[in-house]
N, C-alpha and C positions, 0 to 999 in steps of 0.2 A: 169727474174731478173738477174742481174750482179751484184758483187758485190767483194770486192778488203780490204783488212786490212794493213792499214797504218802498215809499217816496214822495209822492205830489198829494198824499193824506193819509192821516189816521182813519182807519177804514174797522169795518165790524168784520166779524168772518162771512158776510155775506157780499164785501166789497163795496157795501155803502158807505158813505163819509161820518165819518163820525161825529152827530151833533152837529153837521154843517158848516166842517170848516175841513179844510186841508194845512197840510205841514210839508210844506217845500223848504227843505236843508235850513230845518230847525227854527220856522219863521211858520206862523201862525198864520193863514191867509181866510180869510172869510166867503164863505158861500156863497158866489154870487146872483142873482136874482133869475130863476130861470122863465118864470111867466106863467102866466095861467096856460096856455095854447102846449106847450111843452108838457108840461104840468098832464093837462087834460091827456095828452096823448102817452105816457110816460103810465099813464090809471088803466087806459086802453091796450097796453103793448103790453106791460110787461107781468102782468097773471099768468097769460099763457106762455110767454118766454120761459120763464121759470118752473113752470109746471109740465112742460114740453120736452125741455132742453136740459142738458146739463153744459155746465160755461169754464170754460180754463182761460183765464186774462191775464193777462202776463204785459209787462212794461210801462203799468201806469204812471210811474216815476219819470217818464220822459215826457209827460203833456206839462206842457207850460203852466204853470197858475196865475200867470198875469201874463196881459199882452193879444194883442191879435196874433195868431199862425195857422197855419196849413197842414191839413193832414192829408195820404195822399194812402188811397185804400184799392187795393183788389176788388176785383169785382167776378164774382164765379158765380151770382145765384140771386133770383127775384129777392130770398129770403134776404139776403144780406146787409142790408142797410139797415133791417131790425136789428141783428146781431152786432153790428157796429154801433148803431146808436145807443143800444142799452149799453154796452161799454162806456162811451165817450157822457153819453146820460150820467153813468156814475162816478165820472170824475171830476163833474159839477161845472165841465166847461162845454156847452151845448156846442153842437154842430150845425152850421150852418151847409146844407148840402146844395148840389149841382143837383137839377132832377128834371129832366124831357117837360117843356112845357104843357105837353099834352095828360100831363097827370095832373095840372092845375082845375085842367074842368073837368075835372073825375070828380063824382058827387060824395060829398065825403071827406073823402081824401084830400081832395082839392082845399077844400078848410082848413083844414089842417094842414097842407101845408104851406098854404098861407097865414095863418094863424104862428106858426110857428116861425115865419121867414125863414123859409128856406126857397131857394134860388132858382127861377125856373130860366131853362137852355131854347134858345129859338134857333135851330139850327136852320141852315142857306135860308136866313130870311135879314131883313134891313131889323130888325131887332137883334141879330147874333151878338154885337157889341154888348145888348145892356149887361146879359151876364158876367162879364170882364168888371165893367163899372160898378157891379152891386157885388161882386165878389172883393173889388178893392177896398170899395166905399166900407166894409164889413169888418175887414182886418183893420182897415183905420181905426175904426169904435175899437178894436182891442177883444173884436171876437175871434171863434173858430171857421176856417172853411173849410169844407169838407170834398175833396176833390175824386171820382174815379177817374184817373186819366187814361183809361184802356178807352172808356167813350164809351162801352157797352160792356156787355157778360162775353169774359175769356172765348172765344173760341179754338183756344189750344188742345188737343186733344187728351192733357195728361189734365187742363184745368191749371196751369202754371198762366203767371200774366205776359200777357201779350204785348207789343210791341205799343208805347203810349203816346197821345197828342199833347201839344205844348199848352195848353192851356193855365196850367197849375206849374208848369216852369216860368211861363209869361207872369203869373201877377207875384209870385216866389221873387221875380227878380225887380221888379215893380217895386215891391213893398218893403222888401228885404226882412220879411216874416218869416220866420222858422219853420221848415218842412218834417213836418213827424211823418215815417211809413209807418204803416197799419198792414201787418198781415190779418188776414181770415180765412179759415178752413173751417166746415162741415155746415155750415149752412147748405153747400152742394151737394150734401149727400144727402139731406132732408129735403130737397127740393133743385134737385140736379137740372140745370139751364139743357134748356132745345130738347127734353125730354120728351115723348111722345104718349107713352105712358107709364103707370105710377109716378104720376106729377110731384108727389106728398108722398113721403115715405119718412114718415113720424118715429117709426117699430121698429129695431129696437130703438132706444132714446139717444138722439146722436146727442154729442159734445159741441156747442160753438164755441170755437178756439179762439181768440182775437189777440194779436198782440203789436204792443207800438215799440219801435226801436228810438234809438237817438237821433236828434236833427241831423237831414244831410246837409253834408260840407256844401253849397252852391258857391263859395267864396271868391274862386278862381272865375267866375263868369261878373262878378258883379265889376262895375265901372267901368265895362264895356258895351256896345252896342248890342243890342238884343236882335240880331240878325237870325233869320231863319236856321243858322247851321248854328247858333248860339243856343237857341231857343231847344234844337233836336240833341243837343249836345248833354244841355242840361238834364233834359229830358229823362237822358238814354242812363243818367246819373239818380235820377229820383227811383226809374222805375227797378235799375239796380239792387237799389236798397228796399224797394217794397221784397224784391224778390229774395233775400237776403233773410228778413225776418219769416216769411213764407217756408222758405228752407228750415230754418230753424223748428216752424212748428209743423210741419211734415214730415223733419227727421230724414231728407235725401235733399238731393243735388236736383237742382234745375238743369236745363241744358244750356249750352255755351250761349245760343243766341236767343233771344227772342223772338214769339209766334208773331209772324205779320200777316194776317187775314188777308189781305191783300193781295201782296207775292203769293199765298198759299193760293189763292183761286187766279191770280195771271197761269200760273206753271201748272195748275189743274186742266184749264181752257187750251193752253199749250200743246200736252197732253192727251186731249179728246181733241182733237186738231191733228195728230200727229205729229208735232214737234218735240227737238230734244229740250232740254232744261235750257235757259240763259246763261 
């Protein structure tokens, strides 16, 4: 099934824009320039998308058409970021992603993803700031950032997202740029994270689901200090709302709390130690 909600464009039945423009509440907005590096990669990604996959998109109507913002996406699968960027590709407002600086000197890949500016993460290192700085500097221009705030691939064992870092609450209240969640489902089932084997599992043709909801409220945090329990606070409110739309395109209930990888291996070592729970 495919499937597309009239809103941020007039779209073909394939979810492309139509003739290159969008219609946000009856207002004509023009296509804006996506690049050759985009472009080039967009030639390369999306034959076999299509040819692989079948795609059900749902909430296009809530991406801004003008302005810098924030989208703030689950993360269950290597695959994933394909699945989400051909989405956010077709809604003519590129993403600018967060991505482990160590896929910068991937040969290749590495090009492209600089070609395309997207944002590489230098974690415990004196460069960990710049990504903060080149994620603001970016919503300033009036683009997209694209944040996973789980920090890695789910390790929950249902695949529900996991407990998130403040990073994309941090420049969210910086900038006061609109936070869109992005659910995605079945990318993990085509290529299921920590799998050992059948890494790829093409057969039968999964569905990538992807769907964006409305900005979250952050309203109540702004004009105050962005303090550590601010920042978790926020946080615990963004990753709500990914989980929300998540819900929705699974069709069940998450659990009350969220997976914290963390706590989960303190009370594991607990555990094989002999101790009771905390």
């Amino acid at each position: 099934m495919f499937s597309t909600q009239q809103g941020l464009g007039a779209r073909d039945r394939r979810g492309k824009p139509g003739r290159g423009q969008f219609l946000e509440k009856g207002i004509r907005v023009s296509r804006r320039r996506i690049g050759f590096w985009y472009r080039l990669a967009a030639v390369i990604a999306k034959p076999p998308l299509v040819v692989l996959f079948k795609r059900d998109w749902r909430g296009m109507e809530h991406i801004p058409a003008d302005g810098g913002f924030i989208t703030a996406v689950n993360h269950n699968s290597y695959l994933d970021p394909l699945s989400y960027g051909h989405f956010q590709y077709n809604t003519g407002r590129v993403p600018r992603l967060l991505a482990k600086a160590g896929l910068f000197r991937t040969p290749f890949v590495g090009m492209i993803l600089r070609g395309t500016g997207q944002i590489p993460v230098y974690r415990e290192t004196t460069n960990a700031l710049d990504a903060f700085r080149a994620a603001v500097a970016a919503i300033e221009r009036g683009e997209c950032v694209a944040f996973y705030p789980e920090g890695t691939l789910t390790r929950d064992p249902d695949m529900w997202p996991m407990a998130g870092k403040t990073g994309a609450a941090r420049v969210a209240l910086l900038t006061k740029a609109p936070v869109i969640p992005v659910a995605q489902w079945g990318a993990n089932l085509a290529m299921p994270p920590y799998a050992r084997e059948e890494k790829l599992r093409l057969f039968p043709r999964k569905t990538l689901q992807v769907q964006a909801g409305p900005p979250v409220d952050l309203s109540r945090f702004h004009g105050i200090e962005p303090t550590p329990e601010v920042l978790r606070e926020a946080t615990e409110v963004i990753m709500a709302a990914i989980t929300a739309q998540l819900e929705e395109v699974r069709g069940e209930k998450a659990p009350v709390a969220l997976y914290d990888h963390r706590k989960a291996r303190a009370e594991q070592r607990r555990k094989a130690e002999g101790k009771g729970p905390t």
